[in-house]
C-alpha positions, 0 to 999 in steps of 0.5 A, a space after each residue: 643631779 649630775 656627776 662628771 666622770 673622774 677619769 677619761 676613757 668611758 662613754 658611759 651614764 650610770 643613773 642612779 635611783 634613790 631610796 624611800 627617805 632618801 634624795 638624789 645626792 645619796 647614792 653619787 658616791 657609789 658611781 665613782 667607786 664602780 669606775 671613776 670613768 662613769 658620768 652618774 647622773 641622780 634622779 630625784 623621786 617625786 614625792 616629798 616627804 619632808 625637808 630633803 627626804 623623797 620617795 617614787 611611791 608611798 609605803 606603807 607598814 602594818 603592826 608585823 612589820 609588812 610593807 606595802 604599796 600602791 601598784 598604780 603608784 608604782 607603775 606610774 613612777 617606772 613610766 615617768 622614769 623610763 621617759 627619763 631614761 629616754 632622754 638621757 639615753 638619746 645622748 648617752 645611748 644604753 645607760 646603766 640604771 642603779 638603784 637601791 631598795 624602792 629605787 632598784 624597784 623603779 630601776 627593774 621596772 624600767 629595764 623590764 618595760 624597756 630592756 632595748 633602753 638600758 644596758 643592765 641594771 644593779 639592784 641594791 636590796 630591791 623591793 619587788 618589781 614596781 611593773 606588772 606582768 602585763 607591763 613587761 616587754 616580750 620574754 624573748 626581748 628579756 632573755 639574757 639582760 643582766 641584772 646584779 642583784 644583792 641582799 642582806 640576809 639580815 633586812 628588817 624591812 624587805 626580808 631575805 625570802 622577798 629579795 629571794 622571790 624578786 630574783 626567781 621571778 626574774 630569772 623565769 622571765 629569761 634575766 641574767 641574774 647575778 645573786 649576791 647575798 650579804 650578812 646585813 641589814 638594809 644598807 649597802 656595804 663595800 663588798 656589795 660595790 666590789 662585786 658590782 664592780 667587777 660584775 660591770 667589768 663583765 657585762 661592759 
C-alpha cells in the first residue's frame, strides 16, 4: 500500500513494517506525522492470521508471558523483505525502513544484512534482531548506520531489559543508536513521533 507525499520538496520513501496482528494500513498515519513531504509505502506481512490481522513469522507465549519464535522463520522473512526493499530502492534509492515491534525486527534485520540499501532505520518497541550473527554484513559496512530506537518502560510483551539488550547489541556491532525510553506500554505515543521527527531531521 502506498501513500504519496502531502507536501513537495522530499525525494524520499519511508516503508513502513507492521506489527504482529496488525496490516499494512496500521502504520500509514505515522509517515505523514514525520514529514508530510515522504512517500510511505506499507508492506503487508506474510502470514494470515485471521480477518485483517498479519504477521512476518509466528509467535509464541509460554505461561510466564515469554515470547518466542522460530529463527528460520525470522531469517526468512527479513530476506523476502530486504528484496522488497531492493525493488523500492531502485526507484527510490536508500529508503528509510520503520517498523514497530516484530516489524522493527524485520526492519533491523534488513538494515543489518543490507546497511548499503537503506538510509536508517526507526525501531518502535523492536523485538530482537530477526537475523543472525552470521547474517550481518561486515562490522565495518555497519559502523555508524543510524538507527532510532524507543521503548516503553512499561511493555507487558517485549520487556524493557529485551529492548535494552536489542540496543547494546547494536551498538557493539558499531550502529549509531539513538536510545529513547517512554512511561508506556507496547504502543506508540506522539512523543516517540516527536523525537523521530527531529531525529530524521538529523540524519537526512
Amino acid at each position: 500500500m502506498e501513500l504519496p507525499p502531502r507536501a513537495p520538496g522530499l525525494l524520499r520513501t519511508l516503508v513502513l513494517l507492521h506489527g504482529y496482528g496488525a496490516d499494512e494500513r496500521d502504520l500509514l498515519p505515522i509517515a505523514h506525522e514525520l514529514d508530510p513531504r515522504l512517500r510511505a509505502v506499507s508492506l503487508q506481512g506474510p502470514i494470515a492470521l485471521g480477518g485483517p490481522m498479519r504477521a512476518w513469522f509466528n509467535l509464541w507465549q509460554d505461561a510466564a508471558g515469554r515470547i518466542s519464535f522460530d529463527s528460520e522463520e525470522a531469517r526468512a522473512a527479513v530476506r523476502t523483505v530486504s528484496a522488497e526493499v531492493e525493488e523500492i530502492a531502485a526507484h527510490s534509492p536508500r529508503p528509510l525502513l520503520l517498523g514497530f515491534s516484530q516489524g522493527a525486527g524485520i526492519a533491523l534485520g534488513v538494515a543489518l544484512l543490507r546497511p548499503d540499501l537503506v538510509s536508517g532505520v526507526v525501531s518502535l518497541s523492536g523485538v530482537a534482531r530477526a537475523v543472525e550473527d552470521r547474517d550481518h554484513a561486515p562490522v565495518e559496512d555497519l559502523r555508524g548506520f543510524p538507527v532510532f530506537a524507543a521503548h516503553g518502560l512499561h511493555d507487558p510483551l517485549i520487556p524493557i531489559e529485551l529492548g535494552r539488550g536489542l540496543r547494546d547489541t547494536l551498538t557493539s556491532l558499531g550502529v549509531s543508536v539513538s536510545w529513547h525510553e517512554y512511561p508506556i506500554g507496547h504502543t506508540v505515543i506522539p512523543e516517540e513521533i516527536e523525537s523521530a521527527r527531529s531525529w530524521l531531521k538529523d540524519c537526512a
